[in-house]
Structure formats: C-alpha cells, structure tokens
C-alpha positions as CSV (number, residue, x, y, z in Angstrom):
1,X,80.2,22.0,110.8
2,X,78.6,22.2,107.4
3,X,76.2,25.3,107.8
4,X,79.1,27.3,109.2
5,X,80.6,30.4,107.6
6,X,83.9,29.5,109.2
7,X,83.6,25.7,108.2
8,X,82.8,26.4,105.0
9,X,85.8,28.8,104.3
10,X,88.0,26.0,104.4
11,X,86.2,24.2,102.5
12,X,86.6,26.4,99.8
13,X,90.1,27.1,99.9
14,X,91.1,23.2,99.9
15,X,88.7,22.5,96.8
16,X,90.2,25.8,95.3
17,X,93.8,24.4,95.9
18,X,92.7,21.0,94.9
19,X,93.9,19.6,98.1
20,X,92.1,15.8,99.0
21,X,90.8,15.4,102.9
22,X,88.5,13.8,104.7
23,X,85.6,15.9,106.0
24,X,83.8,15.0,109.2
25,X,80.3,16.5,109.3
26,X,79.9,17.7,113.1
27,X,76.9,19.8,113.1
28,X,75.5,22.0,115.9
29,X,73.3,20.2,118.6
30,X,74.1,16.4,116.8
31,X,75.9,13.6,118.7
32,X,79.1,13.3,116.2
33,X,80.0,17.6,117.6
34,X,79.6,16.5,121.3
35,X,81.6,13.2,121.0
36,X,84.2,15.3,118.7
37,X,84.7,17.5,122.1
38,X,84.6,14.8,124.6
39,X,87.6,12.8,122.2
40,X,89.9,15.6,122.1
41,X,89.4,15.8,118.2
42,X,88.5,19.8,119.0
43,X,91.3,21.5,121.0
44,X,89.4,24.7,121.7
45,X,86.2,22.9,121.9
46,X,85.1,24.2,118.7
47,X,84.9,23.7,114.8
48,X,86.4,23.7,112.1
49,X,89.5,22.0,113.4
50,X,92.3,20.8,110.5
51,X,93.9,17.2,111.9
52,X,97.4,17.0,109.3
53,X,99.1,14.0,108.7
54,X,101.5,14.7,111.7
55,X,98.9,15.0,114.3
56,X,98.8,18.6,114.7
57,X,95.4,20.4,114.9
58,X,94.8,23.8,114.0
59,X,92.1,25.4,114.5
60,X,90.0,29.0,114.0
61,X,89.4,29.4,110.5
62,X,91.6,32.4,110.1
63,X,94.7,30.8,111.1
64,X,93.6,27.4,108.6
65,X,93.5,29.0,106.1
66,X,96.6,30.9,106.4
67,X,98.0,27.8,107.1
68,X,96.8,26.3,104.1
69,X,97.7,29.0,101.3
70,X,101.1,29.7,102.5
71,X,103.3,29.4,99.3
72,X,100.1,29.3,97.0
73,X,98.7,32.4,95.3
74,X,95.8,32.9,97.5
75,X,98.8,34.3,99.5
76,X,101.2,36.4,97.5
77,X,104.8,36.5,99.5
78,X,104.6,40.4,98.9
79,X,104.6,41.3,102.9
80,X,102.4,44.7,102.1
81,X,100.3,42.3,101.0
82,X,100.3,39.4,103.6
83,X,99.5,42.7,106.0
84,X,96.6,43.8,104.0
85,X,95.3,40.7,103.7
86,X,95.5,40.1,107.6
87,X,93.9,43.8,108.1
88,X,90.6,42.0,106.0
89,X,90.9,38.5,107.9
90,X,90.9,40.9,111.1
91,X,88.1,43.0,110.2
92,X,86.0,39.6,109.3
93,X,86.5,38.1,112.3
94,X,86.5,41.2,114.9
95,X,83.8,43.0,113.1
96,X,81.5,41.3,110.3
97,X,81.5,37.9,112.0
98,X,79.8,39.6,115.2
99,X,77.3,40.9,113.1
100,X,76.7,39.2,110.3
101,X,77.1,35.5,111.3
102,X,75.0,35.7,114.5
103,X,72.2,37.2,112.4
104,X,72.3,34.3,109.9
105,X,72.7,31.9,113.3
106,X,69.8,33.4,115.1
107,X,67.4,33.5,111.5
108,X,68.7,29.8,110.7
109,X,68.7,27.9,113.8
110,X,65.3,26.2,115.4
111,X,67.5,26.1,118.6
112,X,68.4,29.6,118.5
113,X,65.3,31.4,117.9
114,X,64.5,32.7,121.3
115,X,67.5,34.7,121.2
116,X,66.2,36.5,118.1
117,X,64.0,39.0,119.6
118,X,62.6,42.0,117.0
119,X,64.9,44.2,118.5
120,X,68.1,42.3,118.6
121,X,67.9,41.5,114.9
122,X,66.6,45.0,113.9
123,X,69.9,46.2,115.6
124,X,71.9,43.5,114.0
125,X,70.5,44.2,110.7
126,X,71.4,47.9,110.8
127,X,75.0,47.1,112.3
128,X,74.8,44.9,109.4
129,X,73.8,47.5,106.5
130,X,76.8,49.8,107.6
131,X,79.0,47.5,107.2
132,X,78.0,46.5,103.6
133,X,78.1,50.0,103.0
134,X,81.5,50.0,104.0
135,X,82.4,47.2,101.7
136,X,80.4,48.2,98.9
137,X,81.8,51.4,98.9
138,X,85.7,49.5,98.8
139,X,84.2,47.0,95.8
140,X,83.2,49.7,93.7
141,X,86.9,50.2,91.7
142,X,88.2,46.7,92.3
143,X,87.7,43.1,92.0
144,X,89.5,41.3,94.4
145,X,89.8,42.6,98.0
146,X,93.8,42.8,97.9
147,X,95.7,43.3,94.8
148,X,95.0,41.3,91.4
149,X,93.9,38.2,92.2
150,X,92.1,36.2,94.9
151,X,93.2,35.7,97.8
152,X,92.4,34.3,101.8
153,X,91.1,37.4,102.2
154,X,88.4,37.2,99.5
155,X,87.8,33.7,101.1
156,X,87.1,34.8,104.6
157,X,85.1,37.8,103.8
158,X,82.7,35.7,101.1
159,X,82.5,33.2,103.9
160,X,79.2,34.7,105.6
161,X,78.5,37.8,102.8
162,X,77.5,35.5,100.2
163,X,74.6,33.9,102.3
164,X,73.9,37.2,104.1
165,X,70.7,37.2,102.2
166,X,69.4,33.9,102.0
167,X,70.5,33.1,106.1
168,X,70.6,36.2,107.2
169,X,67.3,38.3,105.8
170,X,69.4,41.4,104.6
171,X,68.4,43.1,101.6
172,X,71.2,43.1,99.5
173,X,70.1,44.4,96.2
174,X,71.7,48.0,97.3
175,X,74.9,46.2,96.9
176,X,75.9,46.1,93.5
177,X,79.7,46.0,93.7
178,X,79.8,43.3,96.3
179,X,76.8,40.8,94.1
180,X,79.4,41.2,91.2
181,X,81.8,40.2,93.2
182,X,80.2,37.6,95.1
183,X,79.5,36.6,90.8
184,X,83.9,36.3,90.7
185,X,84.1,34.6,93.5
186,X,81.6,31.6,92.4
187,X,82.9,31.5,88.4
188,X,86.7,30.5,90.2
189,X,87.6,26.8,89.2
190,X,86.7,24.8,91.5
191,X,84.8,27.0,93.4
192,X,82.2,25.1,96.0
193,X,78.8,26.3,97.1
194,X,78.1,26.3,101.5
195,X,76.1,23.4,101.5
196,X,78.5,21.1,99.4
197,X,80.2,18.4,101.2
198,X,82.9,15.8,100.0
C-alpha cells in the first residue's frame, strides 16, 4: 500500500540494505488490494505482506522488518539492545500508530472523511502533541533512538512522524529535536522518501 506508514517502513529498510524486490502497489479501495485478499497473497487480510523466495509470507510491519535486519546493523546482536529496540517498535505500534496514523488516514483519505468529525481529530491531535512531547523530550541528547547508529527502531518510529505534518495537520515546529532527527534519518544512503516506489 504505497501511502501507508507501515508499507512504507519496509520500504525503506530494503532500499537502506540494498536488498532487490518486486513491489506490488495494492492501494486502499483499488481492485489489485481486493483481488490480493480474495488470492491468498495477504494472510491476515492486510498489507504490507513480504512473499520470500520460499513461499513464506510475513506480515505486520514490525515483525518484517525484524525479519529483514536480522544480522545487519539496523539490528545490533547486543540483546539489551534488541530489547530496547522492541520497547520503541512496541510503543509505535501500541501507542503512536493509534494516534498518529489514523489522524493522517482520516485528513488524507476522501473515503474516510466522515469519520473525521472536529472533535475526533481535535482529540487525536492533542493525544498526538503529548506524544511528540514525549519523544521530543527523548531526542533532545541523542541521535538515534537506541545506541549509535540507526536502527529498526528509528525506521518504525519515522514511519508515520515524518509525514505527521504534511498528512496529519500537526504543528510540528515545537519539535526541534525530532525535525533534526527526521534531517538524519533522510541524509542516510539510500534513504527513500513515502511516496517513492520501485
């Protein structure tokens, strides 16, 4: 699903590892995500999914990309590490993704916008500022979200946050700490903006 958060985050990590696929566009409300459900080619009836070579699917973004930079430096072998980067990939999922994707949904999706009534998005959008505060406050005195160097966990939490202004309508100029990092994130070789597709 190219405008996806989730989609996208693998994306990223492939072109970041320099890994070759084949990309199926299946956006939301087209004929190639329905027929992609109805041929089995989504398991859990939802995107992204990763076919490999051996037939296997994976699927939920999370567990891709773990998948994916196993033995690579986007996960260091350090355990202390692998558990803080899990606590991030958690807290992405569990609590930014219910906040700050379905804001960006509900402001970028024609199909969507009934559900976006003033107070639902005026709720979302301070659920949303607290948790930026959160992660501002975390950015201030590093660059990376666990140890030295980029990792999965710097994937999945750029996934939504770099867009949370243009998609989402938050105001994110209070944010010094995470636009710098955002900055990081985009100079990495490699690196490939949401709306890119192979």
């Amino acid at each position: 699903m190219p405008s996806s958060g989730n989609s996208y985050k693998v994306r990223l990590l492939l072109s970041l590892l320099g890994v070759s696929y084949t990309h199926v566009p299946c956006e939301v409300c087209t004929p190639a995500l329905e027929q992609a459900k109805e041929d089995g080619s989504l398991p859990h009836g939802k995107l992204p999914a990763l076919h490999l070579t051996d037939g296997s699917i994976l699927t939920e973004s999370s567990a891709i990309l773990w998948h994916l930079a196993s033995g690579t430096d986007f996960l260091p072998a350090d355990p202390m590490i692998q558990t803080r980067v899990l606590e991030w990939m958690f807290f992405e999922q569990n609590r930014m993704e219910n906040v700050i994707a379905i804001r960006a949904s509900l402001n970028s999706y024609p199909h969507l916008a009934a559900q976006a009534s003033p107070e639902r998005m005026a709720d979302l959008e301070q659920a949303g500022i607290a948790l930026f505060e959160l992660l501002e406050g975390y950015l201030s005195d590093r660059e990376w979200m666990v140890g030295a160097s980029p990792t999965i966990a710097d994937i999945a939490i750029f996934g939504y946050t770099h867009s949370s202004g243009t998609r989402g309508g938050y105001d994110m100029s209070p944010y010094p700490a995470i636009q710098r990092w955002c900055e990081r994130m985009k100079a990495l070789p490699d690196f490939i903006a949401l709306d890119y597709q192979p």
